[in-house]
N, CA, C and O atoms as a CHARMM CRD file, in Angstrom:
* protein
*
  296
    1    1 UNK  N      2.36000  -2.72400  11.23000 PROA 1      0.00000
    2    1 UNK  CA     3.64200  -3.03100  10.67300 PROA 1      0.00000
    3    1 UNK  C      4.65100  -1.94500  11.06800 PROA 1      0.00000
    4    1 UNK  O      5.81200  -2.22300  11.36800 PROA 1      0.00000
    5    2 UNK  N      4.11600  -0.58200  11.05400 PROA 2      0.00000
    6    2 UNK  CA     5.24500   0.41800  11.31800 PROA 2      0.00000
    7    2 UNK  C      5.65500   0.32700  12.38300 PROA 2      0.00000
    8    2 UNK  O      6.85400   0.14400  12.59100 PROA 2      0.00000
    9    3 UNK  N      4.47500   0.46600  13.64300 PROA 3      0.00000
   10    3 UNK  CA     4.95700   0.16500  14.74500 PROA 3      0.00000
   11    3 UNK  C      5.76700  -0.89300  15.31200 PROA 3      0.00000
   12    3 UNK  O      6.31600  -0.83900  16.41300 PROA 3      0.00000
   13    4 UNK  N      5.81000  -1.92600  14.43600 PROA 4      0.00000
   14    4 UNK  CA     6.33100  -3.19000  14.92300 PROA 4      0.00000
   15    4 UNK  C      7.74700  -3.08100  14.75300 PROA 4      0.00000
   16    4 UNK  O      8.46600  -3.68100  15.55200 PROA 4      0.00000
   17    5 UNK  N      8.35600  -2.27600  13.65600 PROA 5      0.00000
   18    5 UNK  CA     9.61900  -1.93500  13.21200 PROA 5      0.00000
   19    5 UNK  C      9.82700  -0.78300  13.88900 PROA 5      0.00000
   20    5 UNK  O     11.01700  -0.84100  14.20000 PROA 5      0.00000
   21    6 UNK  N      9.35200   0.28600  14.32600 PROA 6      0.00000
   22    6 UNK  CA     9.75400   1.23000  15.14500 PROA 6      0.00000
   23    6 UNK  C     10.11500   0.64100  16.50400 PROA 6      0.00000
   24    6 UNK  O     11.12800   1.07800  17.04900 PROA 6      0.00000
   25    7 UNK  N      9.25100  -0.49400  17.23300 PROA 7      0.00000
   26    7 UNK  CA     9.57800  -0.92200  18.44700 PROA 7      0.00000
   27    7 UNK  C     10.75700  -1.72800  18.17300 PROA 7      0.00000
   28    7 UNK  O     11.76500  -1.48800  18.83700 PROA 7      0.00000
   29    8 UNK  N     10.78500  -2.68600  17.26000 PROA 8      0.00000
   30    8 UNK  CA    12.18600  -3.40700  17.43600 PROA 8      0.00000
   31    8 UNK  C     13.62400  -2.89700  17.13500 PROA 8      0.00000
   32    8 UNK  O     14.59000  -3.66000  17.10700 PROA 8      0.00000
   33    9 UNK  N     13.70100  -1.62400  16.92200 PROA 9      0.00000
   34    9 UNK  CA    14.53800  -0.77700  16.26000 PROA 9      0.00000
   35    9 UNK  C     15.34500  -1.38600  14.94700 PROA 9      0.00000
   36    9 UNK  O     16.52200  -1.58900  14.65000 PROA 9      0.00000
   37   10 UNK  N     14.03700  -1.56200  14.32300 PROA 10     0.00000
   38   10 UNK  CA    14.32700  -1.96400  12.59000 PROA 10     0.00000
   39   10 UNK  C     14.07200  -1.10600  11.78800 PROA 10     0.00000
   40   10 UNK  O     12.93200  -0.66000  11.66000 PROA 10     0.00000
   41   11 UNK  N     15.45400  -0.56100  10.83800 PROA 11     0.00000
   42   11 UNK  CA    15.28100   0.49700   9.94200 PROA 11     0.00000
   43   11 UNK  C     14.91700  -0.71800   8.71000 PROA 11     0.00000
   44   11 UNK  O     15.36500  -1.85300   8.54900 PROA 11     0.00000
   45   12 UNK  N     13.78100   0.17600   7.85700 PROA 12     0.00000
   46   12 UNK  CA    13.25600  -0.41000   6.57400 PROA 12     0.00000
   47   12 UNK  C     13.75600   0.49000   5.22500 PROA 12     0.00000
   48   12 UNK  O     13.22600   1.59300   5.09100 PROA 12     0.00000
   49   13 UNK  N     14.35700   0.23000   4.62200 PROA 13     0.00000
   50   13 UNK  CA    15.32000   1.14600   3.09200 PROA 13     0.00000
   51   13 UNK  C     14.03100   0.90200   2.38400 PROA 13     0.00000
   52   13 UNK  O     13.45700   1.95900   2.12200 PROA 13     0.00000
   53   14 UNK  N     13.35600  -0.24800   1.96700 PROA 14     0.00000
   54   14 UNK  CA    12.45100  -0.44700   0.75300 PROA 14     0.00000
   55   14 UNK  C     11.34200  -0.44400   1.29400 PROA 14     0.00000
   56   14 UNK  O     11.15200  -0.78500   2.46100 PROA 14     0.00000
   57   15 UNK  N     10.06800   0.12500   0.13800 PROA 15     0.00000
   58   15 UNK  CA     8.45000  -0.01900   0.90900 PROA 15     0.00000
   59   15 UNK  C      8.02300  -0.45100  -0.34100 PROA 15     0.00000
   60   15 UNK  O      7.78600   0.33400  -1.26000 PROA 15     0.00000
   61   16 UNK  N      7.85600  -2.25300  -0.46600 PROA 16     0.00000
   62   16 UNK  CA     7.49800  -2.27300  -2.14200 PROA 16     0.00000
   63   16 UNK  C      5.70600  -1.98800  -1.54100 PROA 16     0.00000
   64   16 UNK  O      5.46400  -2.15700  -0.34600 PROA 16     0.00000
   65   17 UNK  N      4.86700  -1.66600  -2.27400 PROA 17     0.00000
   66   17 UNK  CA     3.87600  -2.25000  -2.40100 PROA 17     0.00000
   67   17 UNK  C      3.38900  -2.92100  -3.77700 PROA 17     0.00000
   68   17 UNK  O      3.08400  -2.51900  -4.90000 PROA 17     0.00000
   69   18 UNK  N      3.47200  -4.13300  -3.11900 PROA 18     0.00000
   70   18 UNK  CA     2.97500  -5.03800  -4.37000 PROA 18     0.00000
   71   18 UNK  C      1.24600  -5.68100  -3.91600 PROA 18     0.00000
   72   18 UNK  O      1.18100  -6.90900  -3.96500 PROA 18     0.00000
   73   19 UNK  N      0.22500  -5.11900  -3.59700 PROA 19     0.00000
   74   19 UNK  CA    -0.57300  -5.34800  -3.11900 PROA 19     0.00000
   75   19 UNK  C     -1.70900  -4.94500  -4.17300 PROA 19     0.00000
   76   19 UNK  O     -1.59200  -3.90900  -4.82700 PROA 19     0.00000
   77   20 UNK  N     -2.74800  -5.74700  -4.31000 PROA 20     0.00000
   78   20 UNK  CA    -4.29500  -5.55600  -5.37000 PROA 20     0.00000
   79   20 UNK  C     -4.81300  -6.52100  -5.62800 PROA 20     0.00000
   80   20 UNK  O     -4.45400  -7.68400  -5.44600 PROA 20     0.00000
   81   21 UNK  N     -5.89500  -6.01900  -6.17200 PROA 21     0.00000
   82   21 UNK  CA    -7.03700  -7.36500  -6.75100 PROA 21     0.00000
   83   21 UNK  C     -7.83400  -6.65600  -7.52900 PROA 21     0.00000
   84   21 UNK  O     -8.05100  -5.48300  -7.22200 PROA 21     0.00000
   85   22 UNK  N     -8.46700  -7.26000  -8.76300 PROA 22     0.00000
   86   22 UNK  CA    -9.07900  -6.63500  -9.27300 PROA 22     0.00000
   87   22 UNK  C    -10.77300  -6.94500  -9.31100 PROA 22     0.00000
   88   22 UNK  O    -11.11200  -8.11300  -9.50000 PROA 22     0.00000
   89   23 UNK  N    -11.61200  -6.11300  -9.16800 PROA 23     0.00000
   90   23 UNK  CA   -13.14800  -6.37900  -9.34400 PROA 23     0.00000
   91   23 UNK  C    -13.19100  -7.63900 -10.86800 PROA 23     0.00000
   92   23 UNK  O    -12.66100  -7.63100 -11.97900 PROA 23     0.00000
   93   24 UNK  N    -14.44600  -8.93700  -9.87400 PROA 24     0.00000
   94   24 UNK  CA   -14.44000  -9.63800 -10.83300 PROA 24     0.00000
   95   24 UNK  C    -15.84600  -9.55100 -11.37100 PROA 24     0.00000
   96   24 UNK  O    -16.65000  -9.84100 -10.48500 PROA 24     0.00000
   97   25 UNK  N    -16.39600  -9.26200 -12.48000 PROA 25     0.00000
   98   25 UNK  CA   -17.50000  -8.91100 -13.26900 PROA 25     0.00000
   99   25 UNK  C    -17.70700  -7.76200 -13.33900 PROA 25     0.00000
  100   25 UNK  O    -17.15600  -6.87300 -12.68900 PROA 25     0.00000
  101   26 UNK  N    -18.60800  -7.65300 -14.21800 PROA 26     0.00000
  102   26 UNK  CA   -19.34500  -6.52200 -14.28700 PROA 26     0.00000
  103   26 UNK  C    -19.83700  -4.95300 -12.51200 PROA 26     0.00000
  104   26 UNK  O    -20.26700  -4.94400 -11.35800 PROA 26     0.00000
  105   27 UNK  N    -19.26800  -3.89400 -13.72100 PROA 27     0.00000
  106   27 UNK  CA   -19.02600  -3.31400 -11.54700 PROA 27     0.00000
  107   27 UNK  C    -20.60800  -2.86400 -10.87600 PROA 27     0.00000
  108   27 UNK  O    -20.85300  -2.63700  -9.69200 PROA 27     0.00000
  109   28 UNK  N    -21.75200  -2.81500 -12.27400 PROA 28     0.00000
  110   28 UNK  CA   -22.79100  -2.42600 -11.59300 PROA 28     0.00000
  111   28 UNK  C    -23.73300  -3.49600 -10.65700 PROA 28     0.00000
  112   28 UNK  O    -24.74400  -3.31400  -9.97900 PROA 28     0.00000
  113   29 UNK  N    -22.68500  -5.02900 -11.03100 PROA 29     0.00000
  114   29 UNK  CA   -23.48200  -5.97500 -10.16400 PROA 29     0.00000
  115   29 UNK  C    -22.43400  -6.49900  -9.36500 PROA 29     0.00000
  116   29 UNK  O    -22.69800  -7.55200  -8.78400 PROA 29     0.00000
  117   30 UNK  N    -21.27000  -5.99500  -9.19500 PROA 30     0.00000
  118   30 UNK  CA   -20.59200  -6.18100  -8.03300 PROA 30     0.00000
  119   30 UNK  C    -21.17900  -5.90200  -6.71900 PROA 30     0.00000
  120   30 UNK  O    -22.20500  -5.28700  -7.01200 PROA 30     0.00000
  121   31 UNK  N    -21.11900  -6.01200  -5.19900 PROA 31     0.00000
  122   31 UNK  CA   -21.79200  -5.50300  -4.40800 PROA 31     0.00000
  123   31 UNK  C    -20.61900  -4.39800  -3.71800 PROA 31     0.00000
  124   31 UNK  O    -19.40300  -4.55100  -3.83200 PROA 31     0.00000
  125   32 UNK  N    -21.20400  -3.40500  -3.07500 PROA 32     0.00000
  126   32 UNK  CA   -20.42800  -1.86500  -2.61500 PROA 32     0.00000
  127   32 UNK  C    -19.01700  -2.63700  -1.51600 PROA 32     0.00000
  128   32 UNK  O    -17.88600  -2.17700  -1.67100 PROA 32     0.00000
  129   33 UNK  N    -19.20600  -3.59900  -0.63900 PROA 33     0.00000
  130   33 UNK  CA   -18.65000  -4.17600  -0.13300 PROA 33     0.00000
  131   33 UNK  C    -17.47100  -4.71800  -0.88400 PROA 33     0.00000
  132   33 UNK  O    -16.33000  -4.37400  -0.57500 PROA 33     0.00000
  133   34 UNK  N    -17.69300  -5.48700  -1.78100 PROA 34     0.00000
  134   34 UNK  CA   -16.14100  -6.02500  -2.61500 PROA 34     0.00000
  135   34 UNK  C    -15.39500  -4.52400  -3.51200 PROA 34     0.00000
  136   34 UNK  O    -14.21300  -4.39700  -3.83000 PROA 34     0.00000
  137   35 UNK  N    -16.31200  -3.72800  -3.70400 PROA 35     0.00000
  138   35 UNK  CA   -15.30900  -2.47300  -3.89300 PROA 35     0.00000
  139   35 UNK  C    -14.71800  -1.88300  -3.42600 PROA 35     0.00000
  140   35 UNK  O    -13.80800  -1.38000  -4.08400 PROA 35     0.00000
  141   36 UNK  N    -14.82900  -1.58400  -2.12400 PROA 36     0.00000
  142   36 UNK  CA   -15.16900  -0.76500  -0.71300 PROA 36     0.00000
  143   36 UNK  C    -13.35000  -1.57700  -0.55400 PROA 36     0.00000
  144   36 UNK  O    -12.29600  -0.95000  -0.44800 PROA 36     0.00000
  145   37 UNK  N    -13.51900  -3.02200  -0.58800 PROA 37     0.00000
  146   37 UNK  CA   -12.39900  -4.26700  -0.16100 PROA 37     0.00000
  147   37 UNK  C    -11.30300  -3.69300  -1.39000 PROA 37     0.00000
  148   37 UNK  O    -10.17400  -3.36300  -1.02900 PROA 37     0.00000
  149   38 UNK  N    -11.58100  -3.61900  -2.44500 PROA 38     0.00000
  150   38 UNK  CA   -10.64900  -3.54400  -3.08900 PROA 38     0.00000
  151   38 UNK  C    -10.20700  -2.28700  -3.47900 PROA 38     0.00000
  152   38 UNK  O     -9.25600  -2.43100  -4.24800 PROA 38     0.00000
  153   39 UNK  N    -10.46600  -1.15100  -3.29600 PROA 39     0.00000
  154   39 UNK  CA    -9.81200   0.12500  -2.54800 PROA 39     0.00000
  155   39 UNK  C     -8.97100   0.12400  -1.48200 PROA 39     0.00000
  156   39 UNK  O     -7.88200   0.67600  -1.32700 PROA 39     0.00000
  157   40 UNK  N     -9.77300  -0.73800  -0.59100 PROA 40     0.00000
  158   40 UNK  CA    -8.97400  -0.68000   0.72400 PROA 40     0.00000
  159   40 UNK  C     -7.35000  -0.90500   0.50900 PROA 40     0.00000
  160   40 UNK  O     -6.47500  -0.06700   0.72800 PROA 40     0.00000
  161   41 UNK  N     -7.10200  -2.81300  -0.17900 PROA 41     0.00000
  162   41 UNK  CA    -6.24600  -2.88700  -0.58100 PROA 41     0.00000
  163   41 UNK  C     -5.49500  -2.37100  -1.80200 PROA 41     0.00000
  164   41 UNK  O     -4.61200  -3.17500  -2.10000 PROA 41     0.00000
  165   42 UNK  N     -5.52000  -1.64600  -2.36200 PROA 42     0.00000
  166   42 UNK  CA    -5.55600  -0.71200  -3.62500 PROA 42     0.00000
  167   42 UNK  C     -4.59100   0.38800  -3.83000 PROA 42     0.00000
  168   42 UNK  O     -3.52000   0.77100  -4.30100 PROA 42     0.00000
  169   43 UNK  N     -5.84200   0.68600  -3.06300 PROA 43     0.00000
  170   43 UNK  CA    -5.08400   2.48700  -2.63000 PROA 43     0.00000
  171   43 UNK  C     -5.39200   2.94300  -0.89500 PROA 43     0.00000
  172   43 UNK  O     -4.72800   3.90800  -0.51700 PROA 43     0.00000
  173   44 UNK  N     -6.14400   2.44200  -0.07300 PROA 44     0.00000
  174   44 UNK  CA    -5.69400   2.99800   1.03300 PROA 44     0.00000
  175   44 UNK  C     -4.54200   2.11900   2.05800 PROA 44     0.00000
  176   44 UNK  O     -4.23900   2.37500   3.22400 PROA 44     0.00000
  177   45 UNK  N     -4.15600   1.26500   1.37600 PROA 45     0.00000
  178   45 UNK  CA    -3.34500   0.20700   2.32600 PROA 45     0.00000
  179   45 UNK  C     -1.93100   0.75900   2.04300 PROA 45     0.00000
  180   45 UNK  O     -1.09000   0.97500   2.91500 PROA 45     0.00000
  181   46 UNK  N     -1.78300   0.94800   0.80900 PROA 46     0.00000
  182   46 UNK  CA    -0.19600   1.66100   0.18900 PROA 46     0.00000
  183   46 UNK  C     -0.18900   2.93800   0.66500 PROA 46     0.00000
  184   46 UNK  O      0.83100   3.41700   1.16000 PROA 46     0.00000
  185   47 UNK  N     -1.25700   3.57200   0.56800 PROA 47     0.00000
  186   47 UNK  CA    -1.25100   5.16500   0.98400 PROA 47     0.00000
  187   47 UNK  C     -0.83200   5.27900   2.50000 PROA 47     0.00000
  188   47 UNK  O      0.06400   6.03600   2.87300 PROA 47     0.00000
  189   48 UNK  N     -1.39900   4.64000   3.15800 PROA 48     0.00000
  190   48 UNK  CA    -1.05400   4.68700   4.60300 PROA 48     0.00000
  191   48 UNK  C      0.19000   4.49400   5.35700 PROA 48     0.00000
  192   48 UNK  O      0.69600   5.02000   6.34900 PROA 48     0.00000
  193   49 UNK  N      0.62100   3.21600   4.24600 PROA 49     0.00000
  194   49 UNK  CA     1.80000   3.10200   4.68400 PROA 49     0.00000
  195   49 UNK  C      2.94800   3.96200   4.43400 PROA 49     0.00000
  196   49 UNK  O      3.80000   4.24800   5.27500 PROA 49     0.00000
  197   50 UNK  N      2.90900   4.44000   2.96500 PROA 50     0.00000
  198   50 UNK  CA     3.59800   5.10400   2.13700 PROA 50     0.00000
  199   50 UNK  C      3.90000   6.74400   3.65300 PROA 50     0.00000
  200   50 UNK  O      4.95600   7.28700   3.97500 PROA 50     0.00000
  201   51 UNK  N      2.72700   6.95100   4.07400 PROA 51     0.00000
  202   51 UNK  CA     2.77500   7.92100   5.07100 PROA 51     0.00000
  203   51 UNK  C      3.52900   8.19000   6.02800 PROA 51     0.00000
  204   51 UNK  O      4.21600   9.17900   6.28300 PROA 51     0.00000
  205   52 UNK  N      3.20500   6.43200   6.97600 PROA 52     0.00000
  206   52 UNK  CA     4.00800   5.90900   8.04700 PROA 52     0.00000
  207   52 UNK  C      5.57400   6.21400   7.38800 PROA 52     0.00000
  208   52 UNK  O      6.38200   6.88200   8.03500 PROA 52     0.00000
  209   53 UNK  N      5.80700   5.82900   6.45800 PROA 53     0.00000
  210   53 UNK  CA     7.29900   5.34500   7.01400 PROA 53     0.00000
  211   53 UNK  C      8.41400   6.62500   6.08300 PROA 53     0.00000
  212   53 UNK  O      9.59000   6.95700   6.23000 PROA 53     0.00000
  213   54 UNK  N      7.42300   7.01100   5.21900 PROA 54     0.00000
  214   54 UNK  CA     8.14200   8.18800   4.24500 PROA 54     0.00000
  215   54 UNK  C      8.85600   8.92400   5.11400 PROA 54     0.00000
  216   54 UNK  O     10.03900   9.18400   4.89900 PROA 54     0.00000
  217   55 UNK  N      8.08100   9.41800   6.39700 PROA 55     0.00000
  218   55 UNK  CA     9.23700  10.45400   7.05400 PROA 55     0.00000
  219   55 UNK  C     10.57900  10.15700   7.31600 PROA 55     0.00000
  220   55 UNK  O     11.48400  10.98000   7.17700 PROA 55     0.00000
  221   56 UNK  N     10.79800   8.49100   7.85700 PROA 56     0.00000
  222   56 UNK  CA    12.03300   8.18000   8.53300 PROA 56     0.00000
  223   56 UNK  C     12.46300   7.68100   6.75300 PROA 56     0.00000
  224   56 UNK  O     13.27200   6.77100   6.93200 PROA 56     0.00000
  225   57 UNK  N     12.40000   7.74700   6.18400 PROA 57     0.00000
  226   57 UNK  CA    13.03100   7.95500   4.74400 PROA 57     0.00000
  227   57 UNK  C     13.49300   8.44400   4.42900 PROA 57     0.00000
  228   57 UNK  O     14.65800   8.27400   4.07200 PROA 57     0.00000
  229   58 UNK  N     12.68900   9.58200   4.35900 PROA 58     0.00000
  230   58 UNK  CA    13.65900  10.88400   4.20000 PROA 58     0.00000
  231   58 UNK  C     14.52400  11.61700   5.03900 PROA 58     0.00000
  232   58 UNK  O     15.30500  12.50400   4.69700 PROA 58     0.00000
  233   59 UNK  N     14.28700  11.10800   6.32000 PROA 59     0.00000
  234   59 UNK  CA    15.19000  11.91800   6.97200 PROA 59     0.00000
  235   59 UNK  C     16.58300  11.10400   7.39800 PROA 59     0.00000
  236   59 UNK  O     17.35500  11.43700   8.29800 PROA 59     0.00000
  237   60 UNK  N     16.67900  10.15500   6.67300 PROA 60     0.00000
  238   60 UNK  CA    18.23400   9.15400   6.77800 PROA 60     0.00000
  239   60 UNK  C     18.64200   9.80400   5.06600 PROA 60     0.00000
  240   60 UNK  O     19.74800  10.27100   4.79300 PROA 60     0.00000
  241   61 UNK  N     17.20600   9.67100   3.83000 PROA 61     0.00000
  242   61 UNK  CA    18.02900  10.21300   3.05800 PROA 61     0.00000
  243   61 UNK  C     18.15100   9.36700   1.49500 PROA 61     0.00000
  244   61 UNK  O     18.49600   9.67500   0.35500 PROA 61     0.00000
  245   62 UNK  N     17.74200   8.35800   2.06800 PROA 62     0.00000
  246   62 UNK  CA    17.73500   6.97800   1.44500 PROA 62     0.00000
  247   62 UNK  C     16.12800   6.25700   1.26500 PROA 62     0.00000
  248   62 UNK  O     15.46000   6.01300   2.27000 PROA 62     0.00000
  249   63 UNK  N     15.67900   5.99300   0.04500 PROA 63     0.00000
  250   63 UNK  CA    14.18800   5.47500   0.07400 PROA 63     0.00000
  251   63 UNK  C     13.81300   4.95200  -1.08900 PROA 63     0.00000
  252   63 UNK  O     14.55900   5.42100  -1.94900 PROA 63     0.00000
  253   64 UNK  N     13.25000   4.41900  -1.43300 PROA 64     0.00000
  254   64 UNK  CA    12.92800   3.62200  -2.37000 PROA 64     0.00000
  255   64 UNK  C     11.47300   3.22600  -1.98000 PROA 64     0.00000
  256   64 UNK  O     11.34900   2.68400  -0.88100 PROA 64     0.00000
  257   65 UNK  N     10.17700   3.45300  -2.85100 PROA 65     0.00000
  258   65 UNK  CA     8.74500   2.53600  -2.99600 PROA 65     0.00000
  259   65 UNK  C      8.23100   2.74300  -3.98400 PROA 65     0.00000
  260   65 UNK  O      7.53300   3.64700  -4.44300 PROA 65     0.00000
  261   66 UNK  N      8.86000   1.25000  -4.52500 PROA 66     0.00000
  262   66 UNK  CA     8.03400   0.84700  -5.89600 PROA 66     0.00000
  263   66 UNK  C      6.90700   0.72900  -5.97000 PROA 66     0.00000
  264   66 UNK  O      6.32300   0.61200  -4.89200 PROA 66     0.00000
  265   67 UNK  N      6.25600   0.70900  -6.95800 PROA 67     0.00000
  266   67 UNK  CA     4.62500   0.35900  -6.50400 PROA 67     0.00000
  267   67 UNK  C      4.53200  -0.44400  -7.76900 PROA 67     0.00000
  268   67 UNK  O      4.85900  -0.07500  -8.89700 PROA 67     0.00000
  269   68 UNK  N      4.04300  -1.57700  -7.40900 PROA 68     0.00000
  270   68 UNK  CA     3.31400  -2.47200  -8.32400 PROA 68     0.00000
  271   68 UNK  C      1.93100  -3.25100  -7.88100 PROA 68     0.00000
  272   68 UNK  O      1.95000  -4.28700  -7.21600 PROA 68     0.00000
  273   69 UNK  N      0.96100  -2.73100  -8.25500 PROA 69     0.00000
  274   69 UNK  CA    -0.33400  -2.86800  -8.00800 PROA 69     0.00000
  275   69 UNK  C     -1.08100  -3.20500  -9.27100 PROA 69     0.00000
  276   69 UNK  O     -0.69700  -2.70700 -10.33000 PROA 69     0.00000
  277   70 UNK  N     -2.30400  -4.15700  -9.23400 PROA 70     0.00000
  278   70 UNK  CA    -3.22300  -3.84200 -10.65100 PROA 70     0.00000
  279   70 UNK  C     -3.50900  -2.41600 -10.89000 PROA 70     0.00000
  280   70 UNK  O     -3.88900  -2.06700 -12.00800 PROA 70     0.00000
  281   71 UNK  N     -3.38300  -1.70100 -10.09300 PROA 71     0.00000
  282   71 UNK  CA    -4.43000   0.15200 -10.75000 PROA 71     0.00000
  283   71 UNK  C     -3.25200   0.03800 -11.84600 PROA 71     0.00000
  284   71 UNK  O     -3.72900   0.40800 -12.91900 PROA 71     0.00000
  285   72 UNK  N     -1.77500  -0.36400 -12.00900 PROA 72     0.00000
  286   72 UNK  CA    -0.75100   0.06500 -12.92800 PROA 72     0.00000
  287   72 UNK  C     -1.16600  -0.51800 -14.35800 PROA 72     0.00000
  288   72 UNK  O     -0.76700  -0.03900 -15.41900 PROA 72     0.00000
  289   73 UNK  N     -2.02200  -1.61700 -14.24200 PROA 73     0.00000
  290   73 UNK  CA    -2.74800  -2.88900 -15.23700 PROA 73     0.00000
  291   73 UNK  C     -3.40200  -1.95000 -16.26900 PROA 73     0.00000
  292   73 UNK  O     -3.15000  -2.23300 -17.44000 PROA 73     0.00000
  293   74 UNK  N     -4.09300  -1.02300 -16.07900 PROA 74     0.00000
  294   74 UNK  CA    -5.34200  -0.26600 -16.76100 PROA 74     0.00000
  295   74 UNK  C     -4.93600   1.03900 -17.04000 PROA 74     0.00000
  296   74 UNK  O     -5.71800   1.82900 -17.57000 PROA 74     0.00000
């Protein structure tokens, strides 16, 4: 995604992440795989991005990323 807006010379002001899911049952019979998935989207999918694009954020000056995720649920 970053790259795709860096190549088209598209500045981005907002980074919502509205991205999650939450484990369904019990977590000791969940399997490591659907956790593993829902981290990914969680917290390393926002984190990454949050990375990518924070610099050219701050350095215009202007930024905004809301975060609305289930981790906010609990």
């Amino acid at each position: 995604m970053y790259d795709t807006c860096k190549k088209n010379g598209w500045t981005i002001d907002y980074l919502i992440n509205n991205a999650g899911f939450g484990g369904q049952g019990e977590f000791i019979k969940r399997s490591m795989e659907q956790d593993m998935s829902m981290i990914a989207v969680n917290i390393e999918t926002p984190t990454r991005l949050t990375k990518l694009f924070l610099p050219d954020f701050v350095k215009r000056g202007r930024y905004a990323w809301p975060t609305s995720s289930r981790l906010l649920r609990y």
